[in-house]
Backbone of each chain as nested JSON, in Angstrom:
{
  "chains": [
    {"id": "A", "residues": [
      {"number": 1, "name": "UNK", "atoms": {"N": [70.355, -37.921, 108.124], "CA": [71.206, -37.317, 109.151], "C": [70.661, -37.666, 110.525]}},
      {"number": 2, "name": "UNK", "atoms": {"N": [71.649, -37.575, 111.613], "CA": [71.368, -38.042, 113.004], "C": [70.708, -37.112, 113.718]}},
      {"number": 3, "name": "UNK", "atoms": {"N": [69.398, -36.98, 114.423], "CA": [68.737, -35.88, 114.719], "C": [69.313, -36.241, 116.444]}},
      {"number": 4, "name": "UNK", "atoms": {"N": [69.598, -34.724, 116.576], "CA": [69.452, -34.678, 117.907], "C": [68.763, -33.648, 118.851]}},
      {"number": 5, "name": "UNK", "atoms": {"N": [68.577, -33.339, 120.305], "CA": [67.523, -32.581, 120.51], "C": [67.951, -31.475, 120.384]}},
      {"number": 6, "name": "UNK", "atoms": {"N": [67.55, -30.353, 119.926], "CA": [68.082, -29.018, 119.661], "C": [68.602, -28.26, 120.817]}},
      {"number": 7, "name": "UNK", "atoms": {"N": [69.632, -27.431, 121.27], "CA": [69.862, -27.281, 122.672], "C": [70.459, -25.801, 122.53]}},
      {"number": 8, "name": "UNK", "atoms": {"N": [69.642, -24.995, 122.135], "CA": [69.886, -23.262, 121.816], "C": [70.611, -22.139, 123.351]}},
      {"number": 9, "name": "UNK", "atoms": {"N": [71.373, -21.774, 123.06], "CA": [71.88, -21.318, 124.275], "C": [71.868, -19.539, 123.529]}},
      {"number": 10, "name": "UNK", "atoms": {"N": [71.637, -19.299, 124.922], "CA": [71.499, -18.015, 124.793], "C": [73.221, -17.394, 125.285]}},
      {"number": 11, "name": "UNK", "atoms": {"N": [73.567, -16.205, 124.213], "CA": [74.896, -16.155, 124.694], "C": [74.978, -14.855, 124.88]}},
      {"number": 12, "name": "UNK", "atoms": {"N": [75.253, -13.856, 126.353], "CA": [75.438, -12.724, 127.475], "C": [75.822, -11.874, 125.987]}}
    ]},
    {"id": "B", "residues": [
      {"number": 1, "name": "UNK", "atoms": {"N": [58.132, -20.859, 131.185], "CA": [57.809, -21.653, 129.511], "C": [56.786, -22.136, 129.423]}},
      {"number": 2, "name": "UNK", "atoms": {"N": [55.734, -21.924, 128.662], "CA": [54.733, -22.048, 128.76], "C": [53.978, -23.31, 127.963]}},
      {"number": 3, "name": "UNK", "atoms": {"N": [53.248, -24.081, 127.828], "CA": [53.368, -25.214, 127.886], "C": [52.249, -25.883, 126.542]}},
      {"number": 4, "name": "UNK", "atoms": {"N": [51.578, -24.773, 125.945], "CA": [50.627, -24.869, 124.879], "C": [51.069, -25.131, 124.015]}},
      {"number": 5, "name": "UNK", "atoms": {"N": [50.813, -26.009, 123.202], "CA": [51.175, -26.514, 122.133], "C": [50.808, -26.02, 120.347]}},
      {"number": 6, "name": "UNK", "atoms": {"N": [51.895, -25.859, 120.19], "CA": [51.561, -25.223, 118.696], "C": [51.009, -25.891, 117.704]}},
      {"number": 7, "name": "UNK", "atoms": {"N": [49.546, -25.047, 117.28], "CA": [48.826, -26.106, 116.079], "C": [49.849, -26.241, 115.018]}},
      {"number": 8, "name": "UNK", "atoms": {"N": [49.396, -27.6, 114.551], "CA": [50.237, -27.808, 113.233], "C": [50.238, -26.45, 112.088]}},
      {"number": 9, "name": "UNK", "atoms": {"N": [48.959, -26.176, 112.099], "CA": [48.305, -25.17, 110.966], "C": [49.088, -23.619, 111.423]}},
      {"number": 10, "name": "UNK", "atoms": {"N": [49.927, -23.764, 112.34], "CA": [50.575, -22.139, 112.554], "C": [51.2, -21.971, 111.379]}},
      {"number": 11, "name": "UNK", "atoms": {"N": [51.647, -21.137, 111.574], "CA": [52.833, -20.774, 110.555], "C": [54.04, -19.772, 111.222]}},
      {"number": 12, "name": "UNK", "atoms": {"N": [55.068, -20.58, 111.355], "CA": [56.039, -20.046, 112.372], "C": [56.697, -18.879, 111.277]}},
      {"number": 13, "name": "UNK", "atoms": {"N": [57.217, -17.838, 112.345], "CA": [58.055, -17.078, 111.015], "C": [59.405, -16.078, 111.663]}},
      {"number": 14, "name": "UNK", "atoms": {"N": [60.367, -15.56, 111.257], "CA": [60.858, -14.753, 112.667], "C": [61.119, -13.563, 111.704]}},
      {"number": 15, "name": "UNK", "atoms": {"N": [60.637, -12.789, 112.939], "CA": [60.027, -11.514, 112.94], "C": [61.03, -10.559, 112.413]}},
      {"number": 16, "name": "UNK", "atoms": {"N": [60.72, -9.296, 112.2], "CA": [61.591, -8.219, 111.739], "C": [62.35, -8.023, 112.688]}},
      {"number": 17, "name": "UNK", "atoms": {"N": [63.582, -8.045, 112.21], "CA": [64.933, -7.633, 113.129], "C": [66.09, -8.835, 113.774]}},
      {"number": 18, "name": "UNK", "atoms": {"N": [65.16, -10.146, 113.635], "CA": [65.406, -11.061, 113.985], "C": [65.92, -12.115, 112.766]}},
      {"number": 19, "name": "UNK", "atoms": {"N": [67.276, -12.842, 112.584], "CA": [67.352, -13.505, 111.729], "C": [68.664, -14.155, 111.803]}},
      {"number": 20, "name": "UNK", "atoms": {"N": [69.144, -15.161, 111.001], "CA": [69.974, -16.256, 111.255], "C": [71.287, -15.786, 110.836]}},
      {"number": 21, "name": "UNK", "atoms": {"N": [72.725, -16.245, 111.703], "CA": [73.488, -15.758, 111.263], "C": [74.584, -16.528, 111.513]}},
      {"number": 22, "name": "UNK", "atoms": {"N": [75.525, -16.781, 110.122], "CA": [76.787, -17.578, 110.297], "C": [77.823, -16.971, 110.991]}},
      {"number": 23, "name": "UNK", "atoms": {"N": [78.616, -16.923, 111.76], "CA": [79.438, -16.503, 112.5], "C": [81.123, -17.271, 112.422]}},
      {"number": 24, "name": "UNK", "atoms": {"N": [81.229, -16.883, 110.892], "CA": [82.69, -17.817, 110.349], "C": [84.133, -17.173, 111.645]}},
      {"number": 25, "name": "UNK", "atoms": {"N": [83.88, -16.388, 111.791], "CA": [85.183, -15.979, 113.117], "C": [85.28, -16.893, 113.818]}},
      {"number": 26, "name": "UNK", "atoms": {"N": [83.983, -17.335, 114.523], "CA": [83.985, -18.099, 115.617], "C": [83.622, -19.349, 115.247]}},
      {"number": 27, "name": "UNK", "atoms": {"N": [83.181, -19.433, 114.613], "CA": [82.711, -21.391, 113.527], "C": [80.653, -21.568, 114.631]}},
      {"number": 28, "name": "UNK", "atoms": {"N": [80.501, -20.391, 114.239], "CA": [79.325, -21.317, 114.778], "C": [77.874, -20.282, 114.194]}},
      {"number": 29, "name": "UNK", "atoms": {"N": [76.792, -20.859, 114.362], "CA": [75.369, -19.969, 113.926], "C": [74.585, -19.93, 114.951]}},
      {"number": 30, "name": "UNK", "atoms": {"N": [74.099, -18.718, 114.803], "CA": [73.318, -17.677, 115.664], "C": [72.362, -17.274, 115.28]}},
      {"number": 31, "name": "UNK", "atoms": {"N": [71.105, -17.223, 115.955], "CA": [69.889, -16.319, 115.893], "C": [70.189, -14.902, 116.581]}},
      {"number": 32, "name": "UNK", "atoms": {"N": [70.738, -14.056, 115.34], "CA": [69.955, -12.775, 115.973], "C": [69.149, -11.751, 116.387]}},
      {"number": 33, "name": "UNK", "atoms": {"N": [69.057, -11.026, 117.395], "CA": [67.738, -10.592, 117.847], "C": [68.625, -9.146, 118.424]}},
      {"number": 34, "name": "UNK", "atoms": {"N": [67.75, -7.802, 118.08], "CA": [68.243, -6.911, 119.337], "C": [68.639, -6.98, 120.287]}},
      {"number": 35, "name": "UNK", "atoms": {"N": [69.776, -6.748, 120.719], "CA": [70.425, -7.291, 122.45], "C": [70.456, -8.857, 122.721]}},
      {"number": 36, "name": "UNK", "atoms": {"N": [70.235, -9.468, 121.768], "CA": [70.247, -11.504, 122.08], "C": [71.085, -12.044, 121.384]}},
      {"number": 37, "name": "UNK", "atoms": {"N": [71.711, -12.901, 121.752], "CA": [72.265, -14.031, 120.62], "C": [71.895, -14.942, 121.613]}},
      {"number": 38, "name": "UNK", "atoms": {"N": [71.397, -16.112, 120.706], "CA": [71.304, -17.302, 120.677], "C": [71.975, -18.363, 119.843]}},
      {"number": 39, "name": "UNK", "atoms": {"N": [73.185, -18.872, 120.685], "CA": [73.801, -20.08, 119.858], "C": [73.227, -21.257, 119.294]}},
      {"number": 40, "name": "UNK", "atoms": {"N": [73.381, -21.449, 118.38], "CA": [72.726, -22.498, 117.609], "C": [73.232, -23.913, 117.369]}},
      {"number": 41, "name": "UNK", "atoms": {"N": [72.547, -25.295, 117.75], "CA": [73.191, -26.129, 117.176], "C": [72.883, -26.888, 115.798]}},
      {"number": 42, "name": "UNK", "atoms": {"N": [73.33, -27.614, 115.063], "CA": [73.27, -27.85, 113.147], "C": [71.614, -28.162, 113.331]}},
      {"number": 43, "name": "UNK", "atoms": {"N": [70.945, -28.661, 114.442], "CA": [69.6, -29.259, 114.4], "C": [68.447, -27.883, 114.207]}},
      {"number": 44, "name": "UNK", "atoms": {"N": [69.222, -26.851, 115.207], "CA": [68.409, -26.061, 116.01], "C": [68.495, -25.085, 114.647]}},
      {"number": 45, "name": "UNK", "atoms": {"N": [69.585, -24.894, 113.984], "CA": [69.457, -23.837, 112.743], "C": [68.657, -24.951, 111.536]}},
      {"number": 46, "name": "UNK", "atoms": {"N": [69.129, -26.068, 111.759], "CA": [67.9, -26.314, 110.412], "C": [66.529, -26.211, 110.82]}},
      {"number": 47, "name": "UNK", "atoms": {"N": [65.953, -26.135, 111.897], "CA": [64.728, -26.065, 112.135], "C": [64.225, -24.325, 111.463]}},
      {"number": 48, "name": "UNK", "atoms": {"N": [65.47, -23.442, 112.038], "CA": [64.987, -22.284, 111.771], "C": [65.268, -22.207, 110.353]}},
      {"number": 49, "name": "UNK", "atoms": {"N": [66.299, -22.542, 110.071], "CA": [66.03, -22.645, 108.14], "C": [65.003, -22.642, 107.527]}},
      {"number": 50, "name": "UNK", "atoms": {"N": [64.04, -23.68, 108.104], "CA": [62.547, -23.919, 107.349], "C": [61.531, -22.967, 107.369]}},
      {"number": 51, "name": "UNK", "atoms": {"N": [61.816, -22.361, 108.541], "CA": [60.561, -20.99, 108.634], "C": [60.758, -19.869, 107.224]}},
      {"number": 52, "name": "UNK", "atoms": {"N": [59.696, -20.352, 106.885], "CA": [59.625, -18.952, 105.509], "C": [58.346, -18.262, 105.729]}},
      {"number": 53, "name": "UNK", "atoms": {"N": [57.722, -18.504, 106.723], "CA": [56.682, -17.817, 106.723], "C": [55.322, -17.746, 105.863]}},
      {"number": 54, "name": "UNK", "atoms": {"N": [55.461, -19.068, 104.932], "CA": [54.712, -19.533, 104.352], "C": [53.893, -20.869, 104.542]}},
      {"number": 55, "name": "UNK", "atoms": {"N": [55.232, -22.108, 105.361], "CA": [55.028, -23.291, 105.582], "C": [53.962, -23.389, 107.138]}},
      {"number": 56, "name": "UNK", "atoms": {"N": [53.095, -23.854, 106.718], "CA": [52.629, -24.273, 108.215], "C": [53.707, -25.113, 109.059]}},
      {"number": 57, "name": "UNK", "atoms": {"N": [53.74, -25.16, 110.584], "CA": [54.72, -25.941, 111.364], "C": [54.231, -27.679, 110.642]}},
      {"number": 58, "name": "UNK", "atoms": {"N": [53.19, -27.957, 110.285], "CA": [53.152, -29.11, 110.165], "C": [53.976, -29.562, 109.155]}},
      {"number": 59, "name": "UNK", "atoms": {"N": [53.983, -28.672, 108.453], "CA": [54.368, -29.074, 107.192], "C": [56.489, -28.608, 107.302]}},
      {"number": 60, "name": "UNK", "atoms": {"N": [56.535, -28.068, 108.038], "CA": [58.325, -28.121, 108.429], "C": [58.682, -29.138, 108.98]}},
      {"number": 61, "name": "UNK", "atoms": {"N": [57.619, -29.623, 109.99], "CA": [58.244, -30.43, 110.655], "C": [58.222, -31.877, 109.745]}},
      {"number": 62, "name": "UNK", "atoms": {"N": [57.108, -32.338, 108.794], "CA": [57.335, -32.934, 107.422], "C": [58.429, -33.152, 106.91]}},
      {"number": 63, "name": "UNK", "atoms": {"N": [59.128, -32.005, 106.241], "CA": [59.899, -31.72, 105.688], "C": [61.398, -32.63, 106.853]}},
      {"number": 64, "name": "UNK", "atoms": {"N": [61.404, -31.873, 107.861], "CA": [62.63, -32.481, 108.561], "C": [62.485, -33.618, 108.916]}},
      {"number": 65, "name": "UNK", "atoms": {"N": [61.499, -34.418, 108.828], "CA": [61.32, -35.923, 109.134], "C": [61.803, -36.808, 108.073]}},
      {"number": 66, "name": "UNK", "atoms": {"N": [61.668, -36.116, 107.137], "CA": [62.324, -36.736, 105.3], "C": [63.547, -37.018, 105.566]}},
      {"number": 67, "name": "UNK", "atoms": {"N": [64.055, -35.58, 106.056], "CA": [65.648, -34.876, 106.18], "C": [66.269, -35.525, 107.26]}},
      {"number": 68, "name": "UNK", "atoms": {"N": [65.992, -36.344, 108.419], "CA": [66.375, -36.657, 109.707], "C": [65.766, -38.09, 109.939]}},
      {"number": 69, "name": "UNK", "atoms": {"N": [66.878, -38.732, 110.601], "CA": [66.855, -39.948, 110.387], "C": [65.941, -40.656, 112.172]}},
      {"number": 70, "name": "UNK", "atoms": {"N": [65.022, -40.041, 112.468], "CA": [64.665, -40.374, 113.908], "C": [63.226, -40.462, 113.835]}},
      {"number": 71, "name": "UNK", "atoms": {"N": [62.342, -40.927, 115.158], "CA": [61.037, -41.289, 114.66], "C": [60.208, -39.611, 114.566]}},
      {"number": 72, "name": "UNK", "atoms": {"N": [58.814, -39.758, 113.884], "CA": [58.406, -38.347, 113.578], "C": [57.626, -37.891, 114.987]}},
      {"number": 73, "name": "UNK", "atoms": {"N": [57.791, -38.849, 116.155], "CA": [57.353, -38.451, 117.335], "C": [58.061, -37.57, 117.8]}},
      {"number": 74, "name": "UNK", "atoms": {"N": [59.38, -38.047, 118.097], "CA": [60.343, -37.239, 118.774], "C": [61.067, -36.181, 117.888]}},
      {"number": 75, "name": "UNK", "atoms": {"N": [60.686, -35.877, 116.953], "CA": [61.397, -34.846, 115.427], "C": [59.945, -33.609, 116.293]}},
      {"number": 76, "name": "UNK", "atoms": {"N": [58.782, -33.931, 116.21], "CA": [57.532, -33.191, 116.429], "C": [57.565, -32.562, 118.102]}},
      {"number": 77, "name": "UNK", "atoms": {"N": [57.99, -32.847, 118.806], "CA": [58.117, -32.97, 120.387], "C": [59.327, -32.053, 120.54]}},
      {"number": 78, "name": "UNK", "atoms": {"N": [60.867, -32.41, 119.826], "CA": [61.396, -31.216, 119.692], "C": [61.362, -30.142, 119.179]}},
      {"number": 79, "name": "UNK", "atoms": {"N": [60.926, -30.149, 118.281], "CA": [60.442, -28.849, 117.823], "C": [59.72, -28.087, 118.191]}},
      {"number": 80, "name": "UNK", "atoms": {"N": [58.136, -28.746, 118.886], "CA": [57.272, -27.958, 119.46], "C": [58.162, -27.267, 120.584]}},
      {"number": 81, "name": "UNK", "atoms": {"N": [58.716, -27.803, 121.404], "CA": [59.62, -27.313, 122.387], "C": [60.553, -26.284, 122.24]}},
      {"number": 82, "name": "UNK", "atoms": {"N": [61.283, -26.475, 121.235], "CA": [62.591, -25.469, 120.356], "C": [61.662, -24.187, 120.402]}},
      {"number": 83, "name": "UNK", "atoms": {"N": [60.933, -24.189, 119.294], "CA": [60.006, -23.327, 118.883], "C": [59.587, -22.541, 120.346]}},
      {"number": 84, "name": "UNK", "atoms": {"N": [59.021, -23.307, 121.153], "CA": [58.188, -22.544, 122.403], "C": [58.765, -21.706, 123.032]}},
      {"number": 85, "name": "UNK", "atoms": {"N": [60.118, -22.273, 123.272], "CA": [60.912, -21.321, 123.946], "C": [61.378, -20.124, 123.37]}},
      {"number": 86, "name": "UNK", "atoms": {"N": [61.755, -20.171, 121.968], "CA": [61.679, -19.048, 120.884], "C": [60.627, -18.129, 120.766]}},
      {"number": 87, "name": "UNK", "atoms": {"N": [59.399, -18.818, 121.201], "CA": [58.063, -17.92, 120.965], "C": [58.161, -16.981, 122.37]}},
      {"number": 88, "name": "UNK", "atoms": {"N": [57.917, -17.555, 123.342], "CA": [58.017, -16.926, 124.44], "C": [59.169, -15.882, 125.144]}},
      {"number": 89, "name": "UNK", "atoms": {"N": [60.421, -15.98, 123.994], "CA": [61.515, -14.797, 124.183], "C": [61.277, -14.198, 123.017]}},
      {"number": 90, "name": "UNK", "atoms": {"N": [60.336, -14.048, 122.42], "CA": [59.456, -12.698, 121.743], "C": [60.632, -13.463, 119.796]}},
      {"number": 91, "name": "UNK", "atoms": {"N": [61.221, -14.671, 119.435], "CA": [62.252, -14.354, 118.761], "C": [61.83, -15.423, 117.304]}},
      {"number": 92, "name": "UNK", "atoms": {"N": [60.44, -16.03, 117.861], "CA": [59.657, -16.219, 116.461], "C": [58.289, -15.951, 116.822]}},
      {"number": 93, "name": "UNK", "atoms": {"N": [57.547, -15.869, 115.822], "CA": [56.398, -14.939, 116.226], "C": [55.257, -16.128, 115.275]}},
      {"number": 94, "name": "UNK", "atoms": {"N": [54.17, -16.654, 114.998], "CA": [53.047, -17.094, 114.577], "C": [52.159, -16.164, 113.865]}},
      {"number": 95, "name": "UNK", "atoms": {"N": [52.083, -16.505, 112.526], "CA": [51.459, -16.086, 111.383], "C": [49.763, -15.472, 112.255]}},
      {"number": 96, "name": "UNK", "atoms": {"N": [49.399, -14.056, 112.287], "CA": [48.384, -13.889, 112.568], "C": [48.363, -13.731, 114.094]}},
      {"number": 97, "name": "UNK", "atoms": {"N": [49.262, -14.011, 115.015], "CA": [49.899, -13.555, 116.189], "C": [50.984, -12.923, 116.765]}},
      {"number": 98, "name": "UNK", "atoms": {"N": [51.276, -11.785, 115.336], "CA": [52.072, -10.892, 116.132], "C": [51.643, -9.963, 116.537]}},
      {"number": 99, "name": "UNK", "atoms": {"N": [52.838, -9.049, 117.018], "CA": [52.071, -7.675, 117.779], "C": [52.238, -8.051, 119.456]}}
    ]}
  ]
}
């Protein structure tokens, strides 16, 4: 699988 | 964000109260935490998939290098990073460093 950079968002 | 780097030999784990969650309403997965959500992307939940609280980080990040098709530099570099920022909003905690 295609790794990509992890990009976690925080959601309000 | 603090900038120390996690020994391989930790053992990442997430903590009581805190834990992963599919969110079929909305099509997407979440780390939850008391008062937090954190949206997740397919990379960022398989990372947290691996925490059992048994595996040292070295050995997850192993594991996803099998699983992921990129070099084990940049698989190791995101993660330490992913992870850090998780550690430092209290939402995974290190085997022998909680509290």
């Amino acid at each position: 699988m295609a790794w990509t950079k992890p990009a976690p968002r925080e959601i309000a | 964000m603090s900038a120390d780097r996690i020994s391989g030999a930790a053992v990442p784990y997430l903590p009581r109260g805190v834990r992963l969650h599919d969110d079929r309403v909305r099509g997407i997965r979440v780390l939850l935490a008391p008062e937090r959500v954190i949206q997740l992307d397919p990379v960022g939940h398989a990372i947290l998939s691996e925490l059992d609280g048994r595996r040292s980080l070295a050995e997850v990040i192993e594991t996803l290098c099998t699983r992921y098709d990129a070099p084990a530099e940049q698989i190791e570099g995101d993660v330490q990073e992913f992870l850090r920022g998780l550690i430092d909003r209290r939402m995974v905690f290190l085997e022998g460093e909680a509290a």
